[in-house]
N, C-alpha and C positions, 0 to 999 in steps of 0.2 A: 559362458565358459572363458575363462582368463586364462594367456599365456604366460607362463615363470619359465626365465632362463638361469640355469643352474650356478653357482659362484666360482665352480668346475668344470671342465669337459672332461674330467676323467671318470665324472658320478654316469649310471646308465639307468639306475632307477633308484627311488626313493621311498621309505615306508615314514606312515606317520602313526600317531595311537593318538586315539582320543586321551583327554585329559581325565572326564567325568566318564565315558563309556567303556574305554577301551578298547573301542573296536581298532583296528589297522586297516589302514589303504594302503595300498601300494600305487604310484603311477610311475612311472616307464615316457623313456624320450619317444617322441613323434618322431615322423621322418625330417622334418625343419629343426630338428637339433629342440624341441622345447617341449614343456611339462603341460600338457591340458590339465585343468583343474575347475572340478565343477562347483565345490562347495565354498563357501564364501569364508569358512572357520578355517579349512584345509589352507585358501592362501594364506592370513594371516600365519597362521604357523610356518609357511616355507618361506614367506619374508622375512621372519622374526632368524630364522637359519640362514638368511644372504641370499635368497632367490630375488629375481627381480623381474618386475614384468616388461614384455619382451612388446618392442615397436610403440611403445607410450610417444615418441618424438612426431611420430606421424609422418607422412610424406614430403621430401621436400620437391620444388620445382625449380629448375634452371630455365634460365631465358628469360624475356620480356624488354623489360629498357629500363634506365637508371635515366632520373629529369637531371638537366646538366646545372640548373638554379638552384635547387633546395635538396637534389641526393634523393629524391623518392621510388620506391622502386615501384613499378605498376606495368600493365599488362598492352596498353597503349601505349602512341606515341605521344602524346600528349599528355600533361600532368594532369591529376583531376587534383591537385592541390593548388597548386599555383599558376596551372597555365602554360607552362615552359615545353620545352621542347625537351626527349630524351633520347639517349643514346642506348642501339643496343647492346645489350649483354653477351 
């Protein structure tokens, strides 16, 4: 199940119709502000309208050390590139 965040926050739900069937869905915001969408046809169509899916960047992490030789950023203190000693972050 893929999350789409709307290209509005004024939209509250959204219908779609098949092209060949005609059926309609309708989905409706979750409480995280976004669209669950189970069908693989359904995103394509609310991409194609400016939807976009929601947390693709993934997590980021702060902290670790930066090597003061070559700028590498890693989770020791010591570079597993060149050896060098790094500072923390």
């Amino acid at each position: 199940m893929k999350r789409l965040v709307a290209p509005s926050d004024q939209v509250r739900s959204v219908e779609i119709e098949g092209v060949r069937t005609g059926r309609k869905k309708t989905y409706g915001w979750s409480k995280d502000g976004t669209v669950h969408v189970e069908s693989a046809a359904d995103v394509k169509a609310l991409k194609s309208a400016g939807f976009t899916e929601a947390g693709v960047g993934g997590a980021t992490a702060k902290g670790g050390f930066e090597c003061q030789s070559c700028g590498f950023h890693m989770w020791f203190r010591t570079c597993s590139r060149c050896g060098g000693e790094g500072n923390r972050l």
